[in-house]
Each structure stands twice: as C-alpha cells, then as structure tokens.
Residue frames relative to the residue before (quaternion, step in Angstrom):
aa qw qx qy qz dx dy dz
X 1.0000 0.0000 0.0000 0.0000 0.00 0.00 0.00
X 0.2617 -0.7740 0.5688 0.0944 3.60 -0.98 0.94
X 0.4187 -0.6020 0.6012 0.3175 3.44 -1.41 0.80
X 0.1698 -0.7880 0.5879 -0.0675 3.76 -1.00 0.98
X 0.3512 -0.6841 0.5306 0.3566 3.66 -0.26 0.19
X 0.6060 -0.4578 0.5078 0.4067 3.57 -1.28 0.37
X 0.5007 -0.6008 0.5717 0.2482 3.22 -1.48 0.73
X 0.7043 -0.6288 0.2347 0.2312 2.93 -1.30 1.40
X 0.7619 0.3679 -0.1858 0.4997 3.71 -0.58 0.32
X 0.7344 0.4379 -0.4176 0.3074 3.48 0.71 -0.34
X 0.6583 -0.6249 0.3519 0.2287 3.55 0.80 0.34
X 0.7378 0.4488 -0.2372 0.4450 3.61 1.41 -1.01
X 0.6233 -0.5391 0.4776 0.3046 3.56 -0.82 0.93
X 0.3720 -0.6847 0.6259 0.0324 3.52 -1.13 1.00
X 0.4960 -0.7087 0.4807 0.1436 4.22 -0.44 1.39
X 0.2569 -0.6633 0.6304 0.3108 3.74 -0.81 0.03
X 0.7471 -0.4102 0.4189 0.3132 2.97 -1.52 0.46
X 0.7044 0.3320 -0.2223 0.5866 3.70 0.93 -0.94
X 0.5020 -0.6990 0.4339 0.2667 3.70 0.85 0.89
X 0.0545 -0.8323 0.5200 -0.1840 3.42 0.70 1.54
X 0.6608 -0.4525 0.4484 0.3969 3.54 -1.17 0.26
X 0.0261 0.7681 -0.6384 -0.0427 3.38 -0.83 0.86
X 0.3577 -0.7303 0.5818 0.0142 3.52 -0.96 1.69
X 0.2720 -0.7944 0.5412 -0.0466 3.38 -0.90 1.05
X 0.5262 -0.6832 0.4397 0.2512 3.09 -0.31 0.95
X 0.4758 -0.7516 0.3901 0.2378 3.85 -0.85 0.66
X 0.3252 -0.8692 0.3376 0.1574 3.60 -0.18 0.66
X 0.0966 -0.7677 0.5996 0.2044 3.80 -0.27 0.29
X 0.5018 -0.5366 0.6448 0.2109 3.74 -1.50 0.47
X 0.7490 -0.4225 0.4289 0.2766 3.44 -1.30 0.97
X 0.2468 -0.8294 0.4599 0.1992 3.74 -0.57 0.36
X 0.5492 0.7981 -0.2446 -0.0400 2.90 0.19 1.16
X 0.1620 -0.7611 0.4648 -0.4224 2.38 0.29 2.23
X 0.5420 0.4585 -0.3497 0.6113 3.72 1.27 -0.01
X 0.7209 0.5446 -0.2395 0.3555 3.33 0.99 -0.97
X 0.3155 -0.7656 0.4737 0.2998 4.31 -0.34 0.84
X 0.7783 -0.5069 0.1495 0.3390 2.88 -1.65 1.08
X 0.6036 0.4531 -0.4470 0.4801 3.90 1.08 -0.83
X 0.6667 0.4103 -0.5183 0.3443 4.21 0.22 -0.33
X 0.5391 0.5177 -0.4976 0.4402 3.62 0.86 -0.45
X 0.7291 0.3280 -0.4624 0.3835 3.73 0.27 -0.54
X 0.5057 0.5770 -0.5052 0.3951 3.41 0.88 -0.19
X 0.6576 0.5535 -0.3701 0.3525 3.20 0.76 -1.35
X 0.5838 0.7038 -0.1925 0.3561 3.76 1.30 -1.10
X 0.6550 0.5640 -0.0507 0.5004 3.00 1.75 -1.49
X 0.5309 0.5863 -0.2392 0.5632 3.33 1.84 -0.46
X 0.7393 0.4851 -0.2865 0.3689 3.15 0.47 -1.18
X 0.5902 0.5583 -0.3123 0.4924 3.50 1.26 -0.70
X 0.5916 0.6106 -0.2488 0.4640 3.50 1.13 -1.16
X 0.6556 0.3162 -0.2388 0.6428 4.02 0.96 -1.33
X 0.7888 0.3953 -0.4215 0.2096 3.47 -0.05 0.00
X 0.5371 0.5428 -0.3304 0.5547 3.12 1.78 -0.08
X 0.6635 0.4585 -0.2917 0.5142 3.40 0.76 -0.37
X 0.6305 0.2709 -0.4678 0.5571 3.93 0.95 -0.45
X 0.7677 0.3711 -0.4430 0.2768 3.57 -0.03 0.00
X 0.2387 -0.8595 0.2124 0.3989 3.19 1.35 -0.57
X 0.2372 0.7585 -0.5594 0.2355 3.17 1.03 1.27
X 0.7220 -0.3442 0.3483 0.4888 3.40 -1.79 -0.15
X 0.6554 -0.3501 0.5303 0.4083 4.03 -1.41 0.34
X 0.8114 0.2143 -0.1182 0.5308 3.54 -0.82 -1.95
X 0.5697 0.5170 -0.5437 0.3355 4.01 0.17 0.34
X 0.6125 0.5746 -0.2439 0.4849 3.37 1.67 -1.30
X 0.7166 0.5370 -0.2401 0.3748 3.11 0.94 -1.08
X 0.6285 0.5061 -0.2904 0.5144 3.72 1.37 -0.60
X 0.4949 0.4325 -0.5120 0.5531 3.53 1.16 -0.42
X 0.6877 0.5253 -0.4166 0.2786 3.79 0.02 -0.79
X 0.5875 0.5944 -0.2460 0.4910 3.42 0.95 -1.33
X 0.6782 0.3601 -0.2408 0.5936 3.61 0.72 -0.76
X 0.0675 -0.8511 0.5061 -0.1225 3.75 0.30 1.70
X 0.2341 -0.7805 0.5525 0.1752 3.40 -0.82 1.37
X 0.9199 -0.1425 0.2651 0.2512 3.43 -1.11 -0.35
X 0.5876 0.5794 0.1337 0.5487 2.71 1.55 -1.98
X 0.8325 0.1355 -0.0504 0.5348 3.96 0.97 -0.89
X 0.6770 -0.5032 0.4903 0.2193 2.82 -1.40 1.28
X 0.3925 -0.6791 0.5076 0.3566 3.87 -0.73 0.21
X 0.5635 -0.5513 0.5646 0.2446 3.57 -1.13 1.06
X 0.1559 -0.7938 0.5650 0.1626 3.63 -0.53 1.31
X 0.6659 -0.6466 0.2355 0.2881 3.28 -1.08 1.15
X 0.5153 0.3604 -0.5273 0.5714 4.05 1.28 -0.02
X 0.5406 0.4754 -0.5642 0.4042 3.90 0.32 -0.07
X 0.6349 0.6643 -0.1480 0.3657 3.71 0.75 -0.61
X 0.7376 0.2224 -0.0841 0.6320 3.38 1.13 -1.45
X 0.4258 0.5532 -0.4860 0.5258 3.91 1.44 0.32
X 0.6477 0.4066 -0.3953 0.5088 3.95 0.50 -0.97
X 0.6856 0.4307 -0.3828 0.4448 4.10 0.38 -0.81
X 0.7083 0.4575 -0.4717 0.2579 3.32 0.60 -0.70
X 0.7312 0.4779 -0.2828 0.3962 3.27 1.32 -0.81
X 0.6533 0.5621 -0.4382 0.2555 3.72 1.14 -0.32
X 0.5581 0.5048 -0.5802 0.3114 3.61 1.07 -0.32
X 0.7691 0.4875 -0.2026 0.3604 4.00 0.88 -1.00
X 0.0009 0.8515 -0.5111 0.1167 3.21 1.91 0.53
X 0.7552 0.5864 -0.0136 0.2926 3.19 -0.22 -1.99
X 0.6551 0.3212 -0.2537 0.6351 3.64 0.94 -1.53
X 0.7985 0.3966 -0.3977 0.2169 3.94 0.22 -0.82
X 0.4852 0.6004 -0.4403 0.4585 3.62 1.65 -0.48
X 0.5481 0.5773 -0.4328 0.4231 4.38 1.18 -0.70
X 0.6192 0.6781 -0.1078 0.3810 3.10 1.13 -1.70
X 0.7548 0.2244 -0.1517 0.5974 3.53 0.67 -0.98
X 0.5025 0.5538 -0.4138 0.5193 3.84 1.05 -0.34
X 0.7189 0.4559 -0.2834 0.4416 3.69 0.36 -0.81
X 0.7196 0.5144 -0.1829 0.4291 3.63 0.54 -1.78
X 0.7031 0.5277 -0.2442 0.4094 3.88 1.13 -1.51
X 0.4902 -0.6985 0.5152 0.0802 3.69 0.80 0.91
X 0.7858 -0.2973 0.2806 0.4642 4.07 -0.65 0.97
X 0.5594 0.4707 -0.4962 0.4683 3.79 1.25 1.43
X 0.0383 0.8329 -0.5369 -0.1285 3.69 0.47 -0.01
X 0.6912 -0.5724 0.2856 0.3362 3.49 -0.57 1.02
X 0.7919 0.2003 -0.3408 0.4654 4.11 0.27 0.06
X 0.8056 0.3217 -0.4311 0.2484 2.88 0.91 1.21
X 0.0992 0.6329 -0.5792 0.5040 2.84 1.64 2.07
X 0.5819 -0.5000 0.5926 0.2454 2.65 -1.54 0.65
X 0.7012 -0.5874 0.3158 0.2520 3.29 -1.23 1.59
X 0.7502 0.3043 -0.2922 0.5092 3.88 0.86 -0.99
X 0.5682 0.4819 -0.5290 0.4063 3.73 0.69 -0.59
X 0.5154 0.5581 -0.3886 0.5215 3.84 0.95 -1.20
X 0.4178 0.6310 -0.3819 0.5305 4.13 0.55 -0.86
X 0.8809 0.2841 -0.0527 0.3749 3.16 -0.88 -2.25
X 0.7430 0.3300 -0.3410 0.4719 3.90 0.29 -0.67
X 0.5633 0.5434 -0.4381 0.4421 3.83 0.71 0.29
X 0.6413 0.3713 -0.2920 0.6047 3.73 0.78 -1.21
X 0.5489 0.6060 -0.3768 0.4354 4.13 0.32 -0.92
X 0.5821 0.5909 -0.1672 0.5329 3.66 0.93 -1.75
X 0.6698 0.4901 -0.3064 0.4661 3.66 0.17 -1.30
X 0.7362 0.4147 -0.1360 0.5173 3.66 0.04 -2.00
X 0.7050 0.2925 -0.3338 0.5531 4.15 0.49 -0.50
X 0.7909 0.3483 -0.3117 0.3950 3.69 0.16 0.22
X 0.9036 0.0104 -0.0471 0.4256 3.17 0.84 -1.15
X 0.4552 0.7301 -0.4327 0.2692 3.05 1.78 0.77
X 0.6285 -0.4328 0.2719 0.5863 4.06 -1.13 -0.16
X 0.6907 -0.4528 0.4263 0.3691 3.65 -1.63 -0.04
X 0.6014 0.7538 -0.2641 0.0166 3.59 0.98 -0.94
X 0.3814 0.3110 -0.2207 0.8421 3.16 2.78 -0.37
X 0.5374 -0.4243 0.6298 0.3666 2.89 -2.32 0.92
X 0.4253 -0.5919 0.6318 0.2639 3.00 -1.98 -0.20
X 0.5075 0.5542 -0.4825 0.4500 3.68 1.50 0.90
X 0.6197 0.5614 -0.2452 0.4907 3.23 1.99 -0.83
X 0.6696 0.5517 -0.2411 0.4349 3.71 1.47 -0.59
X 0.6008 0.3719 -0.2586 0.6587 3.37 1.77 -0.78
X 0.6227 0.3991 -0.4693 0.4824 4.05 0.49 0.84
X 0.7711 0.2523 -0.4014 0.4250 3.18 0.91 -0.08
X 0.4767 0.6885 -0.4207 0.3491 3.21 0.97 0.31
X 0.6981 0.5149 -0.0788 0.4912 2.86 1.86 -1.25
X 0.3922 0.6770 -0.2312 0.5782 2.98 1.77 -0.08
X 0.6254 0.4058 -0.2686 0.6100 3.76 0.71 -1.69
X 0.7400 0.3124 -0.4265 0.4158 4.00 -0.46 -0.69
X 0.5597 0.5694 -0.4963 0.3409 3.68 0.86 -0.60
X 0.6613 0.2925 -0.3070 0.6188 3.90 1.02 -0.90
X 0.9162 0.1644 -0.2909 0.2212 3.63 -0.43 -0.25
X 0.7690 0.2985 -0.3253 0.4624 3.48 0.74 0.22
X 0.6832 -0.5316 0.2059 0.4563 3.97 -0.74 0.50
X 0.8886 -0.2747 0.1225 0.3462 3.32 -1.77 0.28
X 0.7220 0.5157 -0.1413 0.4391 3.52 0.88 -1.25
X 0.7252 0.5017 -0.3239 0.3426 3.15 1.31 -0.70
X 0.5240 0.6062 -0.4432 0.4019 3.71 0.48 0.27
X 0.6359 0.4125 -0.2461 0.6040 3.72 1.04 -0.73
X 0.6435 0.4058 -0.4339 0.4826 3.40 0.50 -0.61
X 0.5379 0.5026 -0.4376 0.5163 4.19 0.50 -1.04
X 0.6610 0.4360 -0.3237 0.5179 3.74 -0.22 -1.54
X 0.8024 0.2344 -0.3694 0.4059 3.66 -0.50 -0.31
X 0.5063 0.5818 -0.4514 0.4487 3.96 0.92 -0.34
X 0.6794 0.5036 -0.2243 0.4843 3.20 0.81 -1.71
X 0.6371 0.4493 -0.4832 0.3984 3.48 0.19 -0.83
X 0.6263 0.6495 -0.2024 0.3808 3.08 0.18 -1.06
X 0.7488 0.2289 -0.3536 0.5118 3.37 -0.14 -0.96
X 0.5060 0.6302 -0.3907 0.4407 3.96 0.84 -0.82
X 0.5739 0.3775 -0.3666 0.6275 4.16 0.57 -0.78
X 0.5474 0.5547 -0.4125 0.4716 3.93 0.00 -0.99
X 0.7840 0.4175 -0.1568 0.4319 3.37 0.07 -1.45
X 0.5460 0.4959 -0.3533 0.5755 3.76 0.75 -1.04
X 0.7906 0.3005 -0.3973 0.3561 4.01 -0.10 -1.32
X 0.5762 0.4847 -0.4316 0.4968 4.11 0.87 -0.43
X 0.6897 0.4073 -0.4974 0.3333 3.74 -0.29 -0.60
C-alpha cells in the first residue's frame, strides 16, 4: 500500500503511513445570522422537514417529537410549526409538483436540504395565505439555500419556485 496525497479539491489532510496525526481543517456553521427572524423559523421548519425525510417517518410525527422539547432544544417557534402543517396535508400533491416541474431531477437525487427547501417553499408558494408576495417568499427561500446548501442550489430553488408559482398563477 502506498502513501498518496488526498485527491485534489477535497480539502482533508492525507495520514502517514505510521498513522500520524491528522489535522482537520476548522469548520464554520451556515450563517445564519444574515438571515431575519421569520427565515430562521423557516429555517426551523426545515429541519423538521430533513429529518422526517432522513428517517423516513411521517412529517407531523417528527414534528410532535419536536414539540415535546427536551432540555437540550430551543422551543420550535410556532410559524416554524404552522409552516410544517401547512405543508403536511399537501405532502403528496407537492413531491408530484416538484417531480413534474424539476426537469431531468427526480427527487432522490436532490440533495436532501434543497429536497428540504423546495417542499416547505412549494407549501407557502402554492398553498400558503396572500399576506407575503410569492417573489418575496421565493427570495427568501432562495436566500436560505444560498447559506445552507451548495453553489447551484439557489438558482436551481429560484427556478423550481418560479415555476411552480407561473403553474399556480395559470390555474387560479
């Protein structure tokens, strides 16, 4: 077996053979702190959303474990709350919705948080109330993948979102 350098681009230190110390690069956490208090709950509303989906339980099952708040968690703020209901009765129609509209992406093979973001986004642009535009709801949505998921994903959301929103505009 040969000692090889890490392949290019990935950033992660490469062991010696004599099973040297291997130093990891520090990490920083998503900023979001740029982001206003309603995207954090959105952002909150996500997290319920990826965790039902990595585990593959029901949405409002994930969400009652949440509601039931240990020690350990911050309390789930209630628009984080009525974002997860709004989207679990239409679960079903928005995964059709984004499965159709997402062009040569079929849904398990988005990445898990963009899959996250264009479902809750999906909910609030289709079936949410009128009281935010839905140019201002697809920017901050587009905004949320800009801090938490990779380079492509913001254009890619913004164009899903657009989209389903025109969809929506030609049925009402």
């Amino acid at each position: 077996m040969t000692d090889s350098p890490a392949p290019r681009g990935t950033g992660l230190p490469h062991p010696t053979r004599e099973g040297a110390e291997v130093e990891f690069e520090r990490t920083v956490p998503a900023g979001t702190d740029r982001l206003h208090r309603r995207s954090r709950d959105r952002i909150r509303a996500l997290d319920v959303l990826f965790e039902a989906d990595a585990k593959r339980e029901d949405v409002l099952d994930v969400l009652a474990q949440r509601l039931r708040r240990s020690a350990a968690q911050s309390p789930l703020p209630e628009s984080a709350r009525a974002l997860v209901e709004l989207y679990a009765p239409h679960a079903a129609d928005i995964d059709e919705d984004l499965a159709t509209h997402s062009r040569d992406w079929p849904l398990h093979r988005m990445p898990a948080v963009d899959r996250a973001i264009l479902r809750l986004g999906s909910a609030e642009v289709l079936y949410g109330t009128e009281e935010t535009a839905r140019g201002t709801l697809i920017g901050e949505y587009t905004k949320i993948a800009e801090v938490l998921s990779t380079d492509d994903s913001p254009r890619f959301v913004n164009g899903l979102l657009q989209r389903l929103a025109e969809v929506r505009g030609l049925l009402s």
